[in-house]
N, C-alpha and C positions, 0 to 999 in steps of 0.2 A: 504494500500500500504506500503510497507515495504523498507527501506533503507539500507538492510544488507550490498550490496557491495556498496556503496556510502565509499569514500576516508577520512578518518579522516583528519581533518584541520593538527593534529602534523603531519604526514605524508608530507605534502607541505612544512611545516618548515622546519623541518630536511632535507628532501630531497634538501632543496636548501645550508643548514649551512653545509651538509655532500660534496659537489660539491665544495663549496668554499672553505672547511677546507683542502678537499683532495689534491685538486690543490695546494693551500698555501704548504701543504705536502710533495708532489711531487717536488713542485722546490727547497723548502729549503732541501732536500733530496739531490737535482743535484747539488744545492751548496757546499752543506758541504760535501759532493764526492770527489769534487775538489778540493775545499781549505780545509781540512783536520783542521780545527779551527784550523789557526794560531794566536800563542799568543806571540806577539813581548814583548821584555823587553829590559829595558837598556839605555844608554845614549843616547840622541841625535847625531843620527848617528852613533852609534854603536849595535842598537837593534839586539836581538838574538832571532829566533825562539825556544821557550823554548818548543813548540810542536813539532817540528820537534827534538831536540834533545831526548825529551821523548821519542818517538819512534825509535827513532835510538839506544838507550840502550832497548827497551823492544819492539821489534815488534808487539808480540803478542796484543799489546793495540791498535797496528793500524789496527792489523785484526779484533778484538773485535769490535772499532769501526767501519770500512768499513761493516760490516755484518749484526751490528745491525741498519745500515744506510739504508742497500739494503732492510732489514725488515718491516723497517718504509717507506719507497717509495711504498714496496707491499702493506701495509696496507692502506696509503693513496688512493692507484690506486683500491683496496677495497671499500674505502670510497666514493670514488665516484662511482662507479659500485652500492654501495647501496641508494646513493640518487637518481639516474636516476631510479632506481628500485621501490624506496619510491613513485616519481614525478608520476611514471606508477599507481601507487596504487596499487601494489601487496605485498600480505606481506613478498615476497620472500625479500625484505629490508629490514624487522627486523631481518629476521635471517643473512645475511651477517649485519649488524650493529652490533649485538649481536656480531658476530665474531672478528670483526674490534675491539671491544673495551676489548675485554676479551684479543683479543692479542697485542695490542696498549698499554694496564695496564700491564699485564706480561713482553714487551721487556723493557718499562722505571720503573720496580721496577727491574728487573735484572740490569739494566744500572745504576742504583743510586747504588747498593750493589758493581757492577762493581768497580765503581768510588771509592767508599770507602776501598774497598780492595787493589785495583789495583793501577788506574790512579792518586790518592791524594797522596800513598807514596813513586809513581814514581818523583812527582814533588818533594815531601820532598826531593830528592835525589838530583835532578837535579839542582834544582835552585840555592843552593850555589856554583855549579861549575860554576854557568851563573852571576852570583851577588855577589864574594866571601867578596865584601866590604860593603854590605849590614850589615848592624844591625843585629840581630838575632828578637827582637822585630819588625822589619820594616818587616823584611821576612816572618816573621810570621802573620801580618796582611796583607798583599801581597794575603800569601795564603790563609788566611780568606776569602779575599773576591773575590775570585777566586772562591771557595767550595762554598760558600752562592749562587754568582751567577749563578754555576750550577746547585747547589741542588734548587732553585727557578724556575729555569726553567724548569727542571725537574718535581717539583711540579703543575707548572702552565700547564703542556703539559698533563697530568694526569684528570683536571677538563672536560673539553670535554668529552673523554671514558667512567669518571665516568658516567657521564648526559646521554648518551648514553646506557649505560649498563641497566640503570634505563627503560628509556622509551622502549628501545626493549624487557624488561621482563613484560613491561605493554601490550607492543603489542601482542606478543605473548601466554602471558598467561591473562591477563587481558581485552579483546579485549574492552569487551562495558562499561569500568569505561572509553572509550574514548568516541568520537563523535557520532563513527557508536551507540553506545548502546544507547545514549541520543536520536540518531532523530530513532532508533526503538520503544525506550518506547513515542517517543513525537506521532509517526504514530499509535500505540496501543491504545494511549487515544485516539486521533482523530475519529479512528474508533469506538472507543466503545462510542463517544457522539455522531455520524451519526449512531449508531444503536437504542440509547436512543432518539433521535430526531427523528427519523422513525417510 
């Protein structure tokens, strides 16, 4: 007896981490829509949206961002269209996952080379007109760790897709280094000691 269409255990996995990741996706998507990361600076009670004035001198950063925002929701609502797909057991999940993460990797390395061209010397610009009593030293660590924490998140949003990428080239091209191959070769011997026992 053979177990060929029997559901791989990673299949279950994924398909529930792709549902949860997606939705998580999706809303931080509808958030950041909205609120446009605002990044208040300044006295108490004088704080300045230093993102809103960014985009007021360079719009095109707010369309960059809004697009690659609307991309990341698609991909999400992908995400989950390929876990419910996974849950089904068909492998029509590995290939939307495959997809999901090849362009989930390309919109956040475009977004990080984004940032480094664009959005980092927009701030260099900005912020002495929002902090002109600011240190130079102070401003400069300011933006340090501004960059760090994008470029971090950036990186950490990256780890998934990876993982992803991996396992959908497994499924696809590697089928039975997974579960299905193991309880085929496990039913193989079976059969072949009920023939030796016969």
């Amino acid at each position: 007896m053979m177990h060929a269409q029997e559901k791989p255990a990673s299949y279950t996995v994924f398909g529930i981490l792709h549902i949860i990741i997606g939705l998580l996706g999706v809303l931080c998507g509808v958030i950041q829509s909205v609120a446009l990361q605002p990044i208040h600076i300044g006295p108490a009670g004088q704080e300045v949206n230093i993102w809103l004035l960014i985009v007021q001198a360079h719009p095109a950063i707010e369309t960059w961002v809004r697009v690659t925002t609307l991309i990341s929701v698609l991909l999400s609502v992908m995400l989950v269209v390929a876990g419910i797909i996974l849950l089904m057991g068909s492998r029509n999940g590995a290939v939307l996952s495959l997809l999901y993460s090849v362009g989930k990797i390309l919109v956040t390395l475009l977004d990080i080379g984004f940032s480094f061209l664009y959005l980092f010397p927009a701030m260099d610009e900005v912020l002495p007109k929002v902090l002109p009593g600011m240190p130079q030293p102070q401003r400069n660590a300011f933006l340090l760790g501004i960059r760090t924490g994008m470029l971090f998140g950036g990186s950490i949003s990256l780890v998934y897709p990876v993982v992803v990428l991996a396992f959908s080239i497994i499924w696809l091209f590697r089928p039975h280094s997974l579960e299905v191959g193991r309880a085929d070769r496990y039913d193989r011997s079976t059969d072949a000691d009920s023939g030796w026992q016969s």
